[in-house]
TIMAR-201520 format. One record per residue (C-alpha): z, y, x; residue in one letter; residue number from 1. Coordinates in pm, whole numbers. Layout:
residues N
+--------+--------+--------+-----+-----+
|     c3 |     c2 |     c1 | res |   n |
+--------+--------+--------+-----+-----+
|      Z |      Y |      X |   A | NUM |
...
+--------+--------+--------+-----+-----+
//
This chain:
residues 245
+--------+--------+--------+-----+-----+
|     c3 |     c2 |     c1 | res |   n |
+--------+--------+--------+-----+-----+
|  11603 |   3208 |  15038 |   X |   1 |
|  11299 |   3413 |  14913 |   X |   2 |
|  11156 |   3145 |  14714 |   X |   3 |
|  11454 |   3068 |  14592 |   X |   4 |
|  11510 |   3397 |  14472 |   X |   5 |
|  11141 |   3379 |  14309 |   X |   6 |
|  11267 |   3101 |  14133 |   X |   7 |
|  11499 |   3236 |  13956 |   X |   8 |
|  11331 |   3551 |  13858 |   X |   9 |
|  11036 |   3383 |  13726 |   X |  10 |
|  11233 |   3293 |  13401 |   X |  11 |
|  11366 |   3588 |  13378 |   X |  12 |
|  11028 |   3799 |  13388 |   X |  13 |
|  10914 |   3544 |  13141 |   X |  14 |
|  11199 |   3581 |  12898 |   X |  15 |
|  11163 |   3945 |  12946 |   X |  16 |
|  10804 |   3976 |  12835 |   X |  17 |
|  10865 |   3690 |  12550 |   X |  18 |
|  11137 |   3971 |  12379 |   X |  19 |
|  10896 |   4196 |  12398 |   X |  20 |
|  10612 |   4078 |  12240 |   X |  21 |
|  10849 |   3977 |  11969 |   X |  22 |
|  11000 |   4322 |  11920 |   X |  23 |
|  10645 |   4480 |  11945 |   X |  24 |
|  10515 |   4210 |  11657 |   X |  25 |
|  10827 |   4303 |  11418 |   X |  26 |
|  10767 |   4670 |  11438 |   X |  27 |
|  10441 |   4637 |  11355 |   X |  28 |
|  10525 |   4413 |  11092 |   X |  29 |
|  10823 |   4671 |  10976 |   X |  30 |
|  10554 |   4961 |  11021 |   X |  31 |
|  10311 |   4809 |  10782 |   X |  32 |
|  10546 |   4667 |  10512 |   X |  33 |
|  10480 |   4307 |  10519 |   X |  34 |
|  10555 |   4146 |  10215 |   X |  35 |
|  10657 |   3820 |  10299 |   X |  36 |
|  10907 |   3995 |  10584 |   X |  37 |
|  11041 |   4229 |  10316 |   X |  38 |
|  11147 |   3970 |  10037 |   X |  39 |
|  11303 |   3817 |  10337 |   X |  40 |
|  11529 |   4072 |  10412 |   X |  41 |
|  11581 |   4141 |  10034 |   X |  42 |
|  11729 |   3816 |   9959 |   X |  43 |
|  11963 |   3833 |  10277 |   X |  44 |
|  12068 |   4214 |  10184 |   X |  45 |
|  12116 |   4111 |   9789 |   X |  46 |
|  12351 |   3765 |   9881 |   X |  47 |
|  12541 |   3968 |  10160 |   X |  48 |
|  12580 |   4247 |   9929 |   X |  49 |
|  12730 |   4074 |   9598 |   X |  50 |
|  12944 |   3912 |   9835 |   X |  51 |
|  13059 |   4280 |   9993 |   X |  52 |
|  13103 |   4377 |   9646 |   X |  53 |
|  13334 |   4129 |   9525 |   X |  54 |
|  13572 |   4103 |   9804 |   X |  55 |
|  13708 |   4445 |   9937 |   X |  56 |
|  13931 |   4281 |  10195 |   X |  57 |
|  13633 |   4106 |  10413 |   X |  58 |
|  13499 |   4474 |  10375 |   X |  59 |
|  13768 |   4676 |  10494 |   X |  60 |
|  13797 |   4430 |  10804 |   X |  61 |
|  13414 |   4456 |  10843 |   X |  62 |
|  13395 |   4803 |  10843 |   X |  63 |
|  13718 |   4848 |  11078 |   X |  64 |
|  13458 |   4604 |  11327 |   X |  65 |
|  13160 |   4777 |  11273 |   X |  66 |
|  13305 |   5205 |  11305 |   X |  67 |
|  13550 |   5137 |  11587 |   X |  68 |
|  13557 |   4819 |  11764 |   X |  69 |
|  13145 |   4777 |  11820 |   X |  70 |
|  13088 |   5116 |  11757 |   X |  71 |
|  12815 |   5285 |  11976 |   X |  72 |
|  13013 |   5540 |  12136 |   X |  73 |
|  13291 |   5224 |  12168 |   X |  74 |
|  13000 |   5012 |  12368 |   X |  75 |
|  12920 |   5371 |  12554 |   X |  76 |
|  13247 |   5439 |  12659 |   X |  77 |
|  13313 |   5038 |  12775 |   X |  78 |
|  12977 |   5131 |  13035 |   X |  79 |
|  13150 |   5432 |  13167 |   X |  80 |
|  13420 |   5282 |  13215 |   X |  81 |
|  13258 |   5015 |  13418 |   X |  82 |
|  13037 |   5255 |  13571 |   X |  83 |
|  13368 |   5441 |  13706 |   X |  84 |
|  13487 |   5131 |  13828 |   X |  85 |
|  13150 |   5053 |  14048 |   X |  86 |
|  13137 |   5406 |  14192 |   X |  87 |
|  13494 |   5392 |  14267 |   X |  88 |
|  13434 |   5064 |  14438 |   X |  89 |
|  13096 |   5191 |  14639 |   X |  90 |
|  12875 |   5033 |  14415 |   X |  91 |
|  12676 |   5383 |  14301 |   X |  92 |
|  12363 |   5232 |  14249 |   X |  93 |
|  12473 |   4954 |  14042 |   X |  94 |
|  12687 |   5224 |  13797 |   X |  95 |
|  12335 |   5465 |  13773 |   X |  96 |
|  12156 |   5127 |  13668 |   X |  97 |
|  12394 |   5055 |  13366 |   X |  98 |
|  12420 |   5442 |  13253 |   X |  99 |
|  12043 |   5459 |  13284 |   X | 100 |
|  12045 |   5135 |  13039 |   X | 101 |
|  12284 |   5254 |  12848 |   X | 102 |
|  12070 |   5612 |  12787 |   X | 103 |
|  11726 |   5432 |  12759 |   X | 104 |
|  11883 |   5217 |  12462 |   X | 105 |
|  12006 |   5545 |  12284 |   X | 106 |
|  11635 |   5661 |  12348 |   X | 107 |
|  11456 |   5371 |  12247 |   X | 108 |
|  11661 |   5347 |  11887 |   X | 109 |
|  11625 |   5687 |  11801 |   X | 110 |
|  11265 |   5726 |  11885 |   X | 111 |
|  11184 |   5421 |  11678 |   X | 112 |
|  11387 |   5553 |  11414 |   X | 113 |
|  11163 |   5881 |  11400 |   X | 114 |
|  10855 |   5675 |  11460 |   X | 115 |
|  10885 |   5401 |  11216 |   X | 116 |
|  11091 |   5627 |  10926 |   X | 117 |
|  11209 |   5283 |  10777 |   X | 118 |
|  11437 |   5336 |  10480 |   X | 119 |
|  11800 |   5148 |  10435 |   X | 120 |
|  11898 |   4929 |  10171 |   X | 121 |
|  11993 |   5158 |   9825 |   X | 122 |
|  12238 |   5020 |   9631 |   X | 123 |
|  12400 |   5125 |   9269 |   X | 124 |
|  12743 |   5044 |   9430 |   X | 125 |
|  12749 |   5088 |   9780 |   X | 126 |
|  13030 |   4948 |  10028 |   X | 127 |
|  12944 |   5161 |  10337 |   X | 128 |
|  12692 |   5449 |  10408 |   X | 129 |
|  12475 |   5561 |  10727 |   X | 130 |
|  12270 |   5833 |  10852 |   X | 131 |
|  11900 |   5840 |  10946 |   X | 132 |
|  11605 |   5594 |  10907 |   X | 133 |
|  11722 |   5205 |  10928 |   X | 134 |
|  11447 |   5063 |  11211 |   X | 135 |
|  11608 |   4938 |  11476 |   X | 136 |
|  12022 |   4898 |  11433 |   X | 137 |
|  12121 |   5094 |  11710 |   X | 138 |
|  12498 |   4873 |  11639 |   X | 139 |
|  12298 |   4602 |  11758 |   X | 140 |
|  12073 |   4770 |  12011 |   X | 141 |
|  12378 |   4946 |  12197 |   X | 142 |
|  12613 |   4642 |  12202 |   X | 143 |
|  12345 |   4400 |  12351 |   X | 144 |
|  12246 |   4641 |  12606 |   X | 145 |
|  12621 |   4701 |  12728 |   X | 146 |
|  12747 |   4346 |  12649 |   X | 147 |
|  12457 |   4192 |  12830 |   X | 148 |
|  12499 |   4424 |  13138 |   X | 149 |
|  12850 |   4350 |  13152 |   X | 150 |
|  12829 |   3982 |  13098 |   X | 151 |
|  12569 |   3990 |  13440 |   X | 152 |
|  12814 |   4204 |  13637 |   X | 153 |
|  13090 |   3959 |  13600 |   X | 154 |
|  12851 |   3652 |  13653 |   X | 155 |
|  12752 |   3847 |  13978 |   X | 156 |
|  13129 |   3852 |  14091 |   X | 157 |
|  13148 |   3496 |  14021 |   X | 158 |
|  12886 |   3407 |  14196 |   X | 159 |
|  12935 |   3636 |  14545 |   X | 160 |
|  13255 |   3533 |  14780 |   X | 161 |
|  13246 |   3872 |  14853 |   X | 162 |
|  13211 |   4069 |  14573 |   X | 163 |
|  13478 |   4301 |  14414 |   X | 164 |
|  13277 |   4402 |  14110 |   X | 165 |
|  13584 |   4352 |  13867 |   X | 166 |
|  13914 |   4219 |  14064 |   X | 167 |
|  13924 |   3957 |  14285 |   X | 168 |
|  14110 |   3688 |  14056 |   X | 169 |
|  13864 |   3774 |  13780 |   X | 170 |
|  13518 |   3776 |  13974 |   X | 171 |
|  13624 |   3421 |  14090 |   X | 172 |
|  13781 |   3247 |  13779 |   X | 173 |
|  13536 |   3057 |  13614 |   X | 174 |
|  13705 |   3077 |  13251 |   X | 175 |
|  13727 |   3441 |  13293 |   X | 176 |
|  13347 |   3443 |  13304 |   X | 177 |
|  13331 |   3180 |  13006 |   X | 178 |
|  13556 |   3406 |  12809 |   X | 179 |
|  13326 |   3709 |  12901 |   X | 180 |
|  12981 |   3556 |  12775 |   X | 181 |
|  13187 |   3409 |  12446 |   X | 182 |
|  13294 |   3778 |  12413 |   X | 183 |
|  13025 |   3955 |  12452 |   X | 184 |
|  12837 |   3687 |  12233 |   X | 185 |
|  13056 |   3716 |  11912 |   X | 186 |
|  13041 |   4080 |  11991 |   X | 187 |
|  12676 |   4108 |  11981 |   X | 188 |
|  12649 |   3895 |  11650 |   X | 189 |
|  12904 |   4034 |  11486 |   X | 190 |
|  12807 |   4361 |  11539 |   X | 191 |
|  12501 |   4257 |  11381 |   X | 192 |
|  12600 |   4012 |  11079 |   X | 193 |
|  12821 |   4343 |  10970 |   X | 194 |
|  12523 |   4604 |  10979 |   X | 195 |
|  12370 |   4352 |  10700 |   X | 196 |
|  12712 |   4277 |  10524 |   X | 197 |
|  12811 |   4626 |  10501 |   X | 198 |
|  12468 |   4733 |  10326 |   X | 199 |
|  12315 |   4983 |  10604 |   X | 200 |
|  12049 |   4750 |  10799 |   X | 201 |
|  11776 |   4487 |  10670 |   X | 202 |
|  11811 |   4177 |  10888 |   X | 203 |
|  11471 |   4295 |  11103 |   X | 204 |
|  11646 |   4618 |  11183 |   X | 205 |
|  11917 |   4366 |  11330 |   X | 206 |
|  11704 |   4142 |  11477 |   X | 207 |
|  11470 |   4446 |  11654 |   X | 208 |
|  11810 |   4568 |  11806 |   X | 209 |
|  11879 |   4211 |  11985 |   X | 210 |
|  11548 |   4208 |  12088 |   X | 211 |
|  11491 |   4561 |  12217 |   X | 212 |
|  11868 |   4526 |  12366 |   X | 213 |
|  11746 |   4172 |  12526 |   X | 214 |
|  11466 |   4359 |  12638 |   X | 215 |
|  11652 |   4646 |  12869 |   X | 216 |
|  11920 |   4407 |  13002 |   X | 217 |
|  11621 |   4189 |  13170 |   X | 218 |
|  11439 |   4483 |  13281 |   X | 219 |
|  11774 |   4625 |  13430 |   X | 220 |
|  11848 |   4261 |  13548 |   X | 221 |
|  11507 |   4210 |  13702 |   X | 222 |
|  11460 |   4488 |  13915 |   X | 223 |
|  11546 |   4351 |  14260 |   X | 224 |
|  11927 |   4491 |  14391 |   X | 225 |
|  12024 |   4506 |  14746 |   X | 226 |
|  12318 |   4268 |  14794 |   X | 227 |
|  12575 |   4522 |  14777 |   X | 228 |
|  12424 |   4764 |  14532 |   X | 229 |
|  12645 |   4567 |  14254 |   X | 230 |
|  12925 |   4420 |  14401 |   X | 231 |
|  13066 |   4750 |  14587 |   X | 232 |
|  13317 |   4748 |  14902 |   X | 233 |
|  13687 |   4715 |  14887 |   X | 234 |
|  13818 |   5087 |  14942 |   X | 235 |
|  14013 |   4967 |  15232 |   X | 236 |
|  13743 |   4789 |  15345 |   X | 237 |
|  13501 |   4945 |  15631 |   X | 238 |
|  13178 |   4785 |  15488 |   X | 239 |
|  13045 |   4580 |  15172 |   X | 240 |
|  12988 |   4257 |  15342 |   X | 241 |
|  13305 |   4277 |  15590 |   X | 242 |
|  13629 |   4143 |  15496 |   X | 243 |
|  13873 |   4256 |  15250 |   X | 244 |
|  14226 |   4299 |  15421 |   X | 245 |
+--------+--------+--------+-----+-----+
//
């Protein structure tokens, strides 16, 4: 059972350090300017930008996505929510995992946005504005972090007889976890794709947010969990592993 459990971690701990490397290279490469990364995101900004411009209606949807459906404080309020629902369900440690995520992302994207100072796009003709520097997209950051955490709570139900995680039905149903990871996934590229359209973010900024965000779910993932810690007890059940009357 051990090594099986080795197994599967070792691709996860490999994963994890892959991201980031790659988020520490692009900050570098953010921190000093590099040329060939800049007239990179220029020409993605300027394409996404005329197109902005010249069709109001994709806007308008766009920014209805970006300032209240994957809003931060939308994503923050999703993890409480699911944090409620594992302490109401006895799984305490599990919901203090996901907040502490949840905090460390809000940490990690506004230190970096002190630390690196990166300006946004400018633009005669704006479509949307934003506050503070541009380096990382906390959009992005926020909703991988939350998405990701969610996406490995329900796999966790779906993979435990016993665990009561999210409802019964739900832990169990296999297209409820395929709709869950297609969720989550248009969520976190959406999120991003309208930072860029909307004229606040260079595609880096976007790209540092999956990254960083990819980072804390596998750190949060990775660190072992007792076999209750996430799946809870049944509140009329006596005990986590016992059965649920």
């Amino acid at each position: 059972m051990r090594s099986d459990h080795v197994r599967l971690r070792t691709p996860l701990v490999c994963t994890l350090v892959a991201a980031l490397l790659g988020s520490i290279a692009l900050t570098v490469l953010v921190a000093v300017g590099w040329g060939p990364l800049q007239s990179f995101d220029g020409r993605i900004a300027r394409g996404l930008h005329s197109h902005a411009v010249s069709h109001p209606g994709v806007t308008r949807v766009m920014r209805v996505l970006t300032d209240w459906v994957w809003d931060p404080w939308t994503m923050r309020a999703l993890a409480g929510a699911a944090c409620l629902w594992l302490w109401w369900r006895g799984g305490g440690r599990c919901a203090l995992r996901i907040a502490l995520a949840v905090l460390a992302a809000a940490v990690v994207s506004q230190g970096l946005k002190f630390l690196v100072g990166r300006e946004r796009p400018v633009w005669p003709d704006p479509v949307d504005s934003a506050d503070y520097a541009s380096y990382p997209s906390g959009h992005a950051l926020t909703a991988t972090v939350v998405c990701g955490l969610l996406v490995w709570l329900f796999a966790r139900g779906s993979a435990r007889a016993d665990a009561v995680a999210f409802p019964r039905p739900l832990a169990r149903s296999r297209p409820a976890l395929a709709a869950a990871v297609f969720l989550a996934a248009v969520s976190v590229l959406g999120v991003g794709f309208t930072r860029i359209y909307l004229g606040v973010h260079w595609f880096s900024d976007v790209l540092a947010g999956w990254l960083l965000g990819a980072v804390l779910v596998m750190f949060t993932v990775a660190v072992p969990v007792s076999d209750g810690a996430c799946s809870g007890r049944s509140p009329v059940s006596p005990r986590a592993g016992g059965p649920v009357r």
